[in-house]
N, C-alpha and C positions, 0 to 999 in steps of 0.2 A: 438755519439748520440746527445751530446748538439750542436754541429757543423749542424747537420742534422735540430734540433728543430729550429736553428736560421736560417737556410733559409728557412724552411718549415713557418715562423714567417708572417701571414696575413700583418702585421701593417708595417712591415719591408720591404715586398715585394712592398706594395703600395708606399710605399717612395721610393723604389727605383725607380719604376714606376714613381712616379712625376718629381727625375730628370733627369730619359732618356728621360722624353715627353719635357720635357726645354730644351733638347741638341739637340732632333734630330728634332724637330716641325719647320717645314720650315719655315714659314712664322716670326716665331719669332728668325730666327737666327742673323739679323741683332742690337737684343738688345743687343747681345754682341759685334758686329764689330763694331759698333758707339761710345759706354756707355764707353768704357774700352780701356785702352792702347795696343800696338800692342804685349806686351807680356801677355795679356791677349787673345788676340787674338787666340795666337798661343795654349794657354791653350784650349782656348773653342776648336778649330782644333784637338786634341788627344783625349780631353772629347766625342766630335760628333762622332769622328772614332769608338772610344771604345765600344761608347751607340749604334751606329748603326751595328757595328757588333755581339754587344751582342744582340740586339732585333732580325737580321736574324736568328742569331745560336736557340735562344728561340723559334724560330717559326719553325723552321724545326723542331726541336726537339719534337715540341707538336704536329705536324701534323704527322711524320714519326713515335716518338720510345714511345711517351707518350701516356701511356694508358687516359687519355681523350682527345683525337684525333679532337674531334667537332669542329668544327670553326663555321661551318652555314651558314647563307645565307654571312656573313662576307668573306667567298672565292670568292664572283663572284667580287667586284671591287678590289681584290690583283689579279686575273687573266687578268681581265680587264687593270688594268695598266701595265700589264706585257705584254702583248700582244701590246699596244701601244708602248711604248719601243722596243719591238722588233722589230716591223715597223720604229721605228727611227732608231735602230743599223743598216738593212739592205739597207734603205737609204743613213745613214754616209757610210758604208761600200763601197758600189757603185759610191757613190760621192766622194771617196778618202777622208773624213773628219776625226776629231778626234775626234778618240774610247775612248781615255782617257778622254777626257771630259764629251762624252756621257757615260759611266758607272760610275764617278763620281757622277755625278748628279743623275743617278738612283740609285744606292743604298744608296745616302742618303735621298733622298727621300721617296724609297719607305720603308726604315727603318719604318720612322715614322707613316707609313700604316699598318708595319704589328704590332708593339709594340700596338695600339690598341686595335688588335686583340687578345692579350696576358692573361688579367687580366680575372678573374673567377666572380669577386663582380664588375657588369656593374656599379650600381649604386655608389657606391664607385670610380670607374675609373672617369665617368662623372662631380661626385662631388669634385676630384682633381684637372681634369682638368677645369671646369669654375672656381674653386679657381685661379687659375696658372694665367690666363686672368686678374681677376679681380684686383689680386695686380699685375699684368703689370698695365694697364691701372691705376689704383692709383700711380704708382710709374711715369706713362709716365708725368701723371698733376703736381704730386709733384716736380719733377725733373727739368720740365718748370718753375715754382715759382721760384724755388730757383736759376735757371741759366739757363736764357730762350734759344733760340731755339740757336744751333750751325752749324758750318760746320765742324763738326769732319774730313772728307776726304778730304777736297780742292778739293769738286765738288762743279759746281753750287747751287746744290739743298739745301736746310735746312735738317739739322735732328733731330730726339726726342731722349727720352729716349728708343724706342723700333725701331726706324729705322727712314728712312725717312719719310715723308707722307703719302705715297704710303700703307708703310709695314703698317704705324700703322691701315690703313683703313681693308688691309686682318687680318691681326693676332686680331682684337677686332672684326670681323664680327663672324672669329671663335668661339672666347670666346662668342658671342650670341646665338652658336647653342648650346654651353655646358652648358650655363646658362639658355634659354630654358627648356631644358631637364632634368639639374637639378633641376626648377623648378617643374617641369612636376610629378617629382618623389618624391622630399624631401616637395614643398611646404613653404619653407622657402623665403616668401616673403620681409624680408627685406633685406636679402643677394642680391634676383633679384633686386628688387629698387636700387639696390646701385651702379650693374653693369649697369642698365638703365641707370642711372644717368651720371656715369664715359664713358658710350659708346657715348652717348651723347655730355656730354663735352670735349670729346678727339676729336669728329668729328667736334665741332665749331673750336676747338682752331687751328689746325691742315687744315683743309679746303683742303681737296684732293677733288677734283670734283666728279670722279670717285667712291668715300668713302661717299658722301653726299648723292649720288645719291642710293646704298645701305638701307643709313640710313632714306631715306624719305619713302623706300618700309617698312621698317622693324617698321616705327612709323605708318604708314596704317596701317598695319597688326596687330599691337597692340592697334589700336583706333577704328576701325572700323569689330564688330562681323564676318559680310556676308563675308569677305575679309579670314576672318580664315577656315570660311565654305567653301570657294572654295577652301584653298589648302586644305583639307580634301574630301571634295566630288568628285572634277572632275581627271579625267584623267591628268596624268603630262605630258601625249604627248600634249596637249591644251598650256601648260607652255612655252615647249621645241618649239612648233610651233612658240610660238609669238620671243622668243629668235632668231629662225634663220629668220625670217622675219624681225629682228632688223639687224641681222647679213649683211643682204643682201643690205639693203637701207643705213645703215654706212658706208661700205667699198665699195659699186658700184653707192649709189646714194648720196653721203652726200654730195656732189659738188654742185650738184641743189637745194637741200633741201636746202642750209643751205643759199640762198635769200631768203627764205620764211620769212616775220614778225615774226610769233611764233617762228621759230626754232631759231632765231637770239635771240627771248628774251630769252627763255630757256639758250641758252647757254651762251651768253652775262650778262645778268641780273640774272640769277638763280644761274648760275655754276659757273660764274664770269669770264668765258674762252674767248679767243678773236674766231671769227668766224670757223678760221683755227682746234679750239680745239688744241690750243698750238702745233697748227706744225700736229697733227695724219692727218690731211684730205694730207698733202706734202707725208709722211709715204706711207697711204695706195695705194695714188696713184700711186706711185715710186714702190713698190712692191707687187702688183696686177700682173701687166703683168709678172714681174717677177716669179711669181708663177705658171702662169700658161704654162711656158716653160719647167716647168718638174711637172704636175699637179697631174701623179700616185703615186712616192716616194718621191719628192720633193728634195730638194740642200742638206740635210743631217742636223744632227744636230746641233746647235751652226753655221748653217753658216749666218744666219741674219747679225749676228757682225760683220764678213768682208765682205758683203755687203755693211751694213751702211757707214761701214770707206771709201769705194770706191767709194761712192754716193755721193752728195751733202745734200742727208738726214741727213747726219751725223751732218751738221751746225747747226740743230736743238737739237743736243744730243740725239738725237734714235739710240739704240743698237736691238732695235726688235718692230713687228709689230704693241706695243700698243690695238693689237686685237688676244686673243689668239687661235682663230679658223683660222683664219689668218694668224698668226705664224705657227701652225701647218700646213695649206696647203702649208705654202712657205719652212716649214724644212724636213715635212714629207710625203706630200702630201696628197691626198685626201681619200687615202688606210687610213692612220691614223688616221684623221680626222674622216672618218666613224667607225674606233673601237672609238672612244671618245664618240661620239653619241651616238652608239647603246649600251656602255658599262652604260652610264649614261639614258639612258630608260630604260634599262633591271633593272638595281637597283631600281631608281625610284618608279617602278611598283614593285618592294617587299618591299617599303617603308612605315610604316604604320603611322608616325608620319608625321601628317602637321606643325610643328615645322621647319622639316629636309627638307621636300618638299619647306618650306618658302624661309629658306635660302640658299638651293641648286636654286633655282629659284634667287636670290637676287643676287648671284655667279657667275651665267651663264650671269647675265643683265652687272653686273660690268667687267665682263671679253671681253667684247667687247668694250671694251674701255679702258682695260688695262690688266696686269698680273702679276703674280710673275713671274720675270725672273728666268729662265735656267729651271723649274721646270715645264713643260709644263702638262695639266688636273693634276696634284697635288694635288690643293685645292679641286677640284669636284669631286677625287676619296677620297680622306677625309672623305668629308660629308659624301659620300655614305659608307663608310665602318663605320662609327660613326649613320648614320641611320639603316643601315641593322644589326649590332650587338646590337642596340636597340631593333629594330624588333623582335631579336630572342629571346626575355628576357619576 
């Protein structure tokens, strides 16, 4: 009985909750492979295993043998991404590619989709995880002071305390939706101030192009009323239109654009990028054609990688398309591609917070011009199961 009361234990559960969303949270997984020695490494690797197959077995469990069975509108992007993946397996499968890698990457990703799905007290869940973000991000600045920026792996690139540049731009966009919402709901203004603050100054010091360009939609959106009004009022197919109209003139016309005057300052003087956008225009051009020589299922999963290496692309240090609608048409083809679409309109439209509509919009702008590797619509099926389990509350 007392074994019984301590798992049945609210306060106990939620902790455990905070540190499987630390283990299996994509985008933050790189704060332990940078931060910590390689036998720490290997720790967070059995921690991740453990946490994400204990969140699948939890969620079978509450859908199949547990009597409160409900998930909610929170089943359509865990079907949605599974459905994409399976358009990826049958890809790799056909293209002779490796299945190990592709299930890999699926279940640990989509761990961290369903463990959302898990908790009973949303608000509580939410109020966890923008905690989780906000001492990341305190811990990414402190870490800088004290021992500024390194090369933990003998790559080119710098890294922080939560990853490289890249990562620290996705995993604190996240922590904007949680803190958001956790505003939304607790109203504990000074908590949000302080993540402002810290998301903010993680974005100067840090200066990911792709992460600035986020953070310039997300201080509109908090300065400017009418801007809040339109994600609440309009249709998010208006959103998702402008997204692939961006989609279309970056990876088919950004050759021509980018003599324009403006475009040159934009990128040049804004972003700080050289014309090329650091090698992406070399990128898409090289694997354009390439994509469209199997444009139905596309070359299978993970094969961008030996692409690159076979390419002269690779001189630039591209391992993938830098554009993830892009990546998807050249891994998985355009079959996939449209479950990514239609799985992220269809949530959308049961979306009821213009928070979530903000930064799924912020998400889809920034992923065309970059991504989280191996973890393809990931992040976008995230939001949407983080908006939709809102929704149902």
């Amino acid at each position: 009985m007392a074994v019984k009361k301590i798992i049945k234990n609210p306060t106990l559960n939620l902790a455990l909750f905070a540190v499987a969303f630390i283990f299996t949270e994509r985008s933050l997984r790189e704060m332990f492979l940078f931060s910590f020695s390689y036998r720490m490494m290997t720790v967070h690797t059995i921690l991740t295993t453990a946490f994400s197959w204990a969140a699948i077995a939890l969620f079978l469990y509450k859908v199949f043998l547990s009597k409160h069975r409900k998930i909610g509108n929170g089943i359509l992007p865990i079907y949605g991404y599974i459905l994409i993946f399976v358009f990826y397996f049958v890809s790799t499968l056909v293209n002779s590619g490796n299945i190990s890698r592709w299930a890999d990457d699926f279940i640990y990703s989509l761990a961290a989709i369903l463990l959302l799905s898990l908790p009973e007290d949303r608000k509580a869940e939410i109020s966890i995880c923008s905690w989780v973000y906000l001492i990341a991000a305190a811990l990414n600045i402190l870490c800088e002071l004290i021992t500024p920026v390194k090369n933990y792996m003998g790559l080119w690139r710098e890294d922080f305390f939560i990853g490289f540049e890249n990562a620290v731009g996705w995993s604190l966009l996240i922590g904007m939706l949680f803190s958001l919402l956790d505003y939304k709901k607790s109203g504990n203004k000074i908590k949000f101030a302080i993540y402002i603050l810290l998301f903010f100054a993680n974005q100067l010091m840090c200066f990911c192009a792709t992460a600035v360009v986020g953070a310039l939609i997300i201080l509109i959106y908090l300065v400017f009323p009418f801007i809040r009004n339109a994600f609440e009022k309009w249709n998010f197919l208006v959103f998702l239109g402008i997204v692939a109209v961006l989609f279309v003139l970056l990876v088919f016309f950004y050759g021509a654009l980018s003599e324009l005057p403006f475009v040159k300052f934009v990128v040049e003087d804004v972003l700080g990028k050289d014309i090329t956008m650091s090698g992406r225009l070399y990128v898409w051009n090289g694997i354009v054609p390439e994509a469209l020589k199997k444009p139905l299922l596309g070359h299978g999963f993970g094969d961008s990688t030996n692409y690159f290496y076979e390419s002269s692309i690779w001189n630039h240090g591209y391992v993938h398309a830098h554009n993830e609608w892009l990546q998807t048409v050249y891994e998985g083809g355009f079959l996939t591609l449209a479950a990514g679409i239609i799985m992220t309109a269809l949530c959308a439209s049961k979306v009821k917070s213009r928070e979530v509509k903000m930064i799924l919009f912020t998400l889809l702008i920034m992923l065309q011009s970059d991504m989280i590797a191996y973890y393809p619509w990931y992040l976008v099926t995230l939001v949407c199961e983080v908006g939709l389990i809102e929704a149902d509350k």
